[in-house]
C-alpha positions as CSV (number, residue, x, y, z in Angstrom):
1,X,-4.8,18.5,-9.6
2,X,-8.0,16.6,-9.2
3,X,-11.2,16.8,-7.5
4,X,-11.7,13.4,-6.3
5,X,-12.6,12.4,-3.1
6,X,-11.1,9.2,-1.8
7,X,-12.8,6.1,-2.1
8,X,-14.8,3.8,0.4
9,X,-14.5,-0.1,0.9
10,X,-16.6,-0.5,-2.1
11,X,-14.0,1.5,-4.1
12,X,-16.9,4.1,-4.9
13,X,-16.7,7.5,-4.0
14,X,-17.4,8.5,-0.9
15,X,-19.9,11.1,-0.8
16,X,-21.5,13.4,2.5
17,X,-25.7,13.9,2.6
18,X,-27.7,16.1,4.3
19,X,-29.0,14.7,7.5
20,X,-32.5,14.4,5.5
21,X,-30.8,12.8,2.5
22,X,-29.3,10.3,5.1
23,X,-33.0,9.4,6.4
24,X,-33.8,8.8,3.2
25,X,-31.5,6.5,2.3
26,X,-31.7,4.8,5.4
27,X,-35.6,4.2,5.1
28,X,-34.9,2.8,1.7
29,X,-32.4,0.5,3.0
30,X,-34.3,-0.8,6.0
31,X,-37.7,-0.7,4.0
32,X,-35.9,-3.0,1.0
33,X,-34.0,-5.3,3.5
34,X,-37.3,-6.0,4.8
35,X,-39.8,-6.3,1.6
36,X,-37.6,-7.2,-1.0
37,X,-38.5,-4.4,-3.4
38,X,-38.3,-0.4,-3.1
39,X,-41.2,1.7,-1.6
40,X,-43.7,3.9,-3.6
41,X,-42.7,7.7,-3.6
42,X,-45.8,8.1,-1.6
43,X,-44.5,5.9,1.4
44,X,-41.3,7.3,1.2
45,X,-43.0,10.7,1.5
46,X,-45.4,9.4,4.3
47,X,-42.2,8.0,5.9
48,X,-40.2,11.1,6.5
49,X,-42.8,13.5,7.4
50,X,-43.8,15.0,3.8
51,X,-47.5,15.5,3.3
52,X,-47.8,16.1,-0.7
53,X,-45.6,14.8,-3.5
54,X,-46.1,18.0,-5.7
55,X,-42.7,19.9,-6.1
């Protein structure tokens, strides 16, 4: 018995997120579509609301 989950078009597992792991992910892919390159941590942060990137 195995713990996979099924696969997705790509043939990669499928995996559920968190609705704020989602936005995430989203922002990156609508920020990269658009620039060409990934955002800074700090516009990520500034993107979804967080105001320091300390942990």
């Amino acid at each position: 018995m195995t713990n996979r989950k099924k696969s997705g078009a790509s043939g990669m597992p499928t995996v559920t997120l968190y609705k704020r792991q989602r936005e995430i992910v989203d922002y990156l892919a609508q920020y990269i579509q658009k620039h060409g390159y990934a955002p800074t941590l700090r516009e990520i942060a500034g993107a979804i609301g967080v105001s320091s990137l300390a942990t």
